[in-house]
N, C-alpha and C positions, 0 to 999 in steps of 0.2 A: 438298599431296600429301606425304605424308612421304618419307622416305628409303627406298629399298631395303633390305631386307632379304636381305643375301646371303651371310651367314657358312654355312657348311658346315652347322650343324645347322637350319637355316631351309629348307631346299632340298627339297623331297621326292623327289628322283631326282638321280644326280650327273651332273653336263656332260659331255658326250661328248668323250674324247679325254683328260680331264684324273686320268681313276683313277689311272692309275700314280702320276701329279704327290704326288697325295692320299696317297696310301699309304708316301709314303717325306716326308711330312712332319715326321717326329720328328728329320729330320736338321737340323740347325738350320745357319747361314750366316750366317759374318758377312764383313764386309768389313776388311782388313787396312792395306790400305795404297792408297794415291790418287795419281794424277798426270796433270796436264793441260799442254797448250801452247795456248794462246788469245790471240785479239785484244787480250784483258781484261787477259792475263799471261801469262808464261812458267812457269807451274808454278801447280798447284793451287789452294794459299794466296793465292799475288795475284790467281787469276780471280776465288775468290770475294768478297776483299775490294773489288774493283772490283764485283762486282755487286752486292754487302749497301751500294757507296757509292751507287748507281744511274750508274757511270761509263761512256759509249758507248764500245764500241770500233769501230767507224762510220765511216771515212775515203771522199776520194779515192785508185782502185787506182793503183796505183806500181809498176812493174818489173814487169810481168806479160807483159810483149810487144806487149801492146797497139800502140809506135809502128813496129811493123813493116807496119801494116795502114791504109790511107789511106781510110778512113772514118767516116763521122757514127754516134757511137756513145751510143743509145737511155740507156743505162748506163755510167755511170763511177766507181760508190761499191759497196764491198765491205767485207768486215770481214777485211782481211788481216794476219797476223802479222808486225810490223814490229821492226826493232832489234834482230832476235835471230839469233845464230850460233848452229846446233845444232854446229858443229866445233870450238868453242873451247874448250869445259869440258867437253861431254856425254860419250856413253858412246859417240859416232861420231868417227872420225879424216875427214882429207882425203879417201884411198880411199874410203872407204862413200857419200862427194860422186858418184861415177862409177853405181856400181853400185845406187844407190838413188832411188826418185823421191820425190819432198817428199813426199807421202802417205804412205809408210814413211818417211822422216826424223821427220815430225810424231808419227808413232807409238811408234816408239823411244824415241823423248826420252820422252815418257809415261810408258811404261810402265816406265822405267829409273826416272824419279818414283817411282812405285809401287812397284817390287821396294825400291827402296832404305830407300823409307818402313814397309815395312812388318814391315825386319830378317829378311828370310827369305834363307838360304843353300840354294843349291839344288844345290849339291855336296855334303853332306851328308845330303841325300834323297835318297827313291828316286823316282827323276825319271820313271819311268815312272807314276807316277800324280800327274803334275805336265801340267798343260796350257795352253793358249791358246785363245779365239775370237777373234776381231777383227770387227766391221763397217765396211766401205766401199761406200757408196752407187754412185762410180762408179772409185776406186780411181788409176791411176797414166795420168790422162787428162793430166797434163802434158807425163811422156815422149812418150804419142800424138801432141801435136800437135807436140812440139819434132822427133820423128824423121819425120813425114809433110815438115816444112818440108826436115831432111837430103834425105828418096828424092827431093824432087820439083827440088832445087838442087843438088845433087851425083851423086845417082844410088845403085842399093841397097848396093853394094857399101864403101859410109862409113856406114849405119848401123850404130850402134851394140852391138855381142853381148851387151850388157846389154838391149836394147831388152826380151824378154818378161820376162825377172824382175822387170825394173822395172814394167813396166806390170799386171800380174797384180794381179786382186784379193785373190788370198791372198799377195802379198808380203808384208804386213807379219806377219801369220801365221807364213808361215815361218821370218822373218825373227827374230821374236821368240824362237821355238821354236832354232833354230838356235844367238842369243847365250847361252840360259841353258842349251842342252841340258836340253829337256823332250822327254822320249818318249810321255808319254799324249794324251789328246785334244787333236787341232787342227783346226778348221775356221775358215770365213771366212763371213760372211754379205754378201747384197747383197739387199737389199731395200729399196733406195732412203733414205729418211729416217728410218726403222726401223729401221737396219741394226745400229747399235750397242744399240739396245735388244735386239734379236734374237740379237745376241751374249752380253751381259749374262746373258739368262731363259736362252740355252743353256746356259752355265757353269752356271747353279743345277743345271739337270737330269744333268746329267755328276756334279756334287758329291754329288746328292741320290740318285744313283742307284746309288752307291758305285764310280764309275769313276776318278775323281778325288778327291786331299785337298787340292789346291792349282788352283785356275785363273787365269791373269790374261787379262779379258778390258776389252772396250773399244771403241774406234774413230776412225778419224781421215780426213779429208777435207780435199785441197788441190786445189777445181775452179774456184779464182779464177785462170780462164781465156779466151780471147780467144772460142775454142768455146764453154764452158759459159756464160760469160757472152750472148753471143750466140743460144745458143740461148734460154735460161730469154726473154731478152728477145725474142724473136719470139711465143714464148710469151705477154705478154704479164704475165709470174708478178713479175717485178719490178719494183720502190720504181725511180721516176725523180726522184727527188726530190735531183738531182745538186745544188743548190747548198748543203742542208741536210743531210749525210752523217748527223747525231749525230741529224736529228729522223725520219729516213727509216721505222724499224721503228717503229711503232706499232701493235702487236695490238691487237687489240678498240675501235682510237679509230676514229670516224668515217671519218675522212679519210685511211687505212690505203691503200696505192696497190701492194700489193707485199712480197714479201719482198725480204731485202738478203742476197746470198749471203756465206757468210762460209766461214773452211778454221780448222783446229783436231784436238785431239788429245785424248781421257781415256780412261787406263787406270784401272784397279781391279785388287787381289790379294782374289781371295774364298776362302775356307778354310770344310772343315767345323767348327764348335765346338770340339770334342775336338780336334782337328788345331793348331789358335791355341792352345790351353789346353799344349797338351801342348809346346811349344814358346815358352811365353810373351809371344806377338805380342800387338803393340798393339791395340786391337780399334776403330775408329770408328765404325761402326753395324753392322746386322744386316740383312738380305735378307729380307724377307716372304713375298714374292709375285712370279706371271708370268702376266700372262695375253697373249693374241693371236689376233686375227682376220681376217679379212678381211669388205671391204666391198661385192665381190664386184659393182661399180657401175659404175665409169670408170677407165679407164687414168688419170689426172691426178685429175679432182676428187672429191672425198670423200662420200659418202652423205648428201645435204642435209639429213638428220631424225639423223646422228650415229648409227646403228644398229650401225656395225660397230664403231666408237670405242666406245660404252657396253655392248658386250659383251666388248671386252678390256678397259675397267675391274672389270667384273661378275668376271669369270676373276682375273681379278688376285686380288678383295679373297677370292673362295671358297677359291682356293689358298694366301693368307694364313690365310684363317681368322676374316676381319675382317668387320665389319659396316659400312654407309658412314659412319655417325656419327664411328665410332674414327678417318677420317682427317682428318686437323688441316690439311695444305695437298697443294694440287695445283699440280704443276708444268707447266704445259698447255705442248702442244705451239705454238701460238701464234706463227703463220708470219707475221700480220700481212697476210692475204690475206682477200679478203671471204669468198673461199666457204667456204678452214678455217677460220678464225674463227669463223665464224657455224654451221657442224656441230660444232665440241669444246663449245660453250656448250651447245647442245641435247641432246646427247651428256652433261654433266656433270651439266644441271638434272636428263634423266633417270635419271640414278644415282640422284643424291644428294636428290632431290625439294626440299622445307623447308630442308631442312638446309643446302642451299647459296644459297639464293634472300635477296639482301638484304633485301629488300620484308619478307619473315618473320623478320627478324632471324637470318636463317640465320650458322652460326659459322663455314662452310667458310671457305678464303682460297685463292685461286687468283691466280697471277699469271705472264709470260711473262719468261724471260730473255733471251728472244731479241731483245725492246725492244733490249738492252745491245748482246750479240755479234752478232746476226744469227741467219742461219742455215747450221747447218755440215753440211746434209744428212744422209752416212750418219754422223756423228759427233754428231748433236746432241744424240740420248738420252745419249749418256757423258758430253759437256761439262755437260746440265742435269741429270744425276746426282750431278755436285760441290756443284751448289747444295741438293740434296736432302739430300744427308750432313750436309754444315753446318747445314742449318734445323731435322734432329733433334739437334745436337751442342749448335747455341750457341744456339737456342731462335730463330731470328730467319729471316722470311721475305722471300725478296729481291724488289724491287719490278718493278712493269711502267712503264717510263719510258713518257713520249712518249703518254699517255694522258691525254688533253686533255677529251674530249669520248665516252666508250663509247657504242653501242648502247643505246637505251631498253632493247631486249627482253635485254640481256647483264644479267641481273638477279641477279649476283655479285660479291663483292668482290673486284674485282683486283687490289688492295694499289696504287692509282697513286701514281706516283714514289718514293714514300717507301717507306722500308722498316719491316717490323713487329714488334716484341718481342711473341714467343708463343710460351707453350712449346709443342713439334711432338712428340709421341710416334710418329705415323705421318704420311710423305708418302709422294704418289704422284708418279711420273713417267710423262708420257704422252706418246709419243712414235710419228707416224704417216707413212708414205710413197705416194709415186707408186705405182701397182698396187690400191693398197687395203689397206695392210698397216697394224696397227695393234698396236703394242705397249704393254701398262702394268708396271710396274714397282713394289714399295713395299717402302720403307726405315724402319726405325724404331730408334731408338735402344736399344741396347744394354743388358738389365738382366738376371742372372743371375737 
């Protein structure tokens, strides 16, 4: 079966919902400036070299609370950011320690990455058409359970007057908006494991629709918690594979048992064209594409034939303008769970038919990073966005570890262990949530 056909002039009717999107496509986007805090590293450049190394970030959890709670626990390996003060160099003091929950700490740091990478002074703009989105899947569920243990040990009148700013999904949002004094668009998305993707395609449409010349958007998750963890594992969704931390994510292998939750942080500065040009920013890639659907199926599991995934890749590539052959790698969403696993493959084969089928010598290259960090829920679109930049920057596609044995019927190249020297003109990133939400994304290298 060949490849879909789905560039703009292929189509004989256009997709509902997406005209505006179409019409203000001459506005071109690129991306400026990058920043991550991850398992992998504390800042962009080390996560990705860590994963272009194929390096786990994969432990035993440490300091989470855990020894407060006198029980047999299901899960004890997470992908937590260790060794790092955000108070000692970053752009947060002691104070901000009080009034902020790690999920706004992890995101700050990012996105202070970002502004700083990307040489933009924003006291020198007109900061009203300067903005922020942010996604968090479930936001400042730390402080939740640390002030439930306050009300229910001490009583209400000791918690905290920080308690809602910190726990609010749009903290970090605000938060961001408030350090750089931006007055134009801010929203916050939650949409579970989508969330930062959803932020991401929001920024384009804000830049694209001439509301904003600046947006830094992103996202960031800290729910390695005694709760979340507890929960996800009654669930049944996570890797138990406590004595093998490093072997536990395994998308698409066999013997895949679970996701491995992980917490993390990436921002982006995304700029109209004209807007970088005229100002002289760095330029690292360029924005494509947005598309997103719903799978309109299960609260939790994903649509087993991949229907609603292979129509936000569809959206994606129409809103680019691309056909599916022009994509060079895909970044799968790749949770390491049987049932998503086994829907983005079916979801991919039907996009991209031949063209990604190894059996046909198909040329696609698909692989999961989440092998590496885990997964970092509402942040994970942002963090496997940095891997995407890079892949069209340094020509190199980062591998899917821990890929022992795939699925006969997963009949694509997941790039196992090793990483690939190839040049990438366009990658996708696809990134899908709890609900049914399904976002794709595509990045392609920078060429006037």
């Amino acid at each position: 079966m060949p490849a879909a056909k789905v560039g703009k002039r292929r189509f004989s009717r256009p997709v509902p919902g997406l005209e505006p999107m179409n019409r203000a496509m001459d506005q071109r986007l690129v991306i400026t400036g990058m920043g991550g805090v991850t398992n992998l590293g504390h800042n962009a450049l080390s996560t990705w070299e860590a994963m272009r190394e194929g390096r786990s970030g994969i432990s035993r959890i440490e300091n989470a609370g855990f020894d407060r709670y006198h029980a047999e626990w299901r899960v004890m390996i997470a992908g937590q950011v260790k060794d790092w003060d955000p108070f000692e160099s970053g752009p947060l003091d002691k104070k901000d320690a009080r009034r902020l929950d790690r999920c706004a700490v992890l995101g700050l740091v990012a996105a202070d990455e970002a502004v700083r990478g990307s040489g933009i002074d924003f006291s020198s703009m007109d900061r009203e058409r300067c903005g922020v989105v942010v996604g968090s899947g479930i936001g400042g569920i730390g402080t939740i359970e640390e002030m439930l243990h306050v009300l229910m040990d001490r009583g209400p009148d000791r918690i905290s007057p920080h308690t809602v700013p910190r726990l609010m999904v749009n903290a970090t949002t605000g938060n961001i908006s408030i350090r750089y004094g931006l007055e134009g668009p801010a929203s916050a998305h939650a949409t579970a494991c989508a969330s930062s993707g959803h932020a991401i395609g929001d920024a384009m449409q804000y830049l694209r629709r001439g509301l904003a010349d600046v947006m830094i958007a992103g996202g960031c998750e800290a729910a390695i918690t005694p709760l979340c963890i507890g929960a996800f594992s009654t669930m049944r969704a996570l890797s138990t594979r406590n004595d093998q931390p490093e072997a536990a994510s395994r998308p698409f292998d066999r013997k895949r048992d679970g996701f491995v939750l992980a917490e993390g942080a990436a921002f982006f500065v995304i700029e109209t064209l004209s807007h970088a040009r005229k100002r002289g920013a760095p330029i690292l890639a360029e924005l494509y594409g947005f598309g997103n659907s719903s799978d309109a199926a299960h609260i939790t599991a994903p649509d087993p034939e991949g229907r609603g995934a292979a129509r936000s890749m569809k959206y994606a590539l129409i809103d680019a303008g691309l056909n599916a052959e022009q994509i060079d790698y895909v970044n799968a969403h790749g949770t390491s769970t049987p049932l998503g696993d086994d829907a983005e493959v079916a979801a991919v084969l039907s996009v991209f038919g031949d063209y990604a089928r190894k059996s046909r010598s198909g040329r696609l290259l698909m692989s999961s990073t989440k092998s590496m960090h885990g997964h970092c829920l509402g942040a994970s679109g942002a963090v496997e966005m940095i891997a995407c930049v890079h892949s069209v920057r340094d020509g190199v596609i980062p591998p899917t570890i821990n890929l022992d044995d795939p699925e006969e019927q997963f009949d694509i190249d997941l790039v196992a262990w090793e990483a690939r020297e190839r040049p990438v003109r366009y990658a996708m990133n696809n990134t899908f949530g709890f609900g049914g939400h399904n976002v794709t994304l595509i990045v392609g290298r920078f060429s006037d």
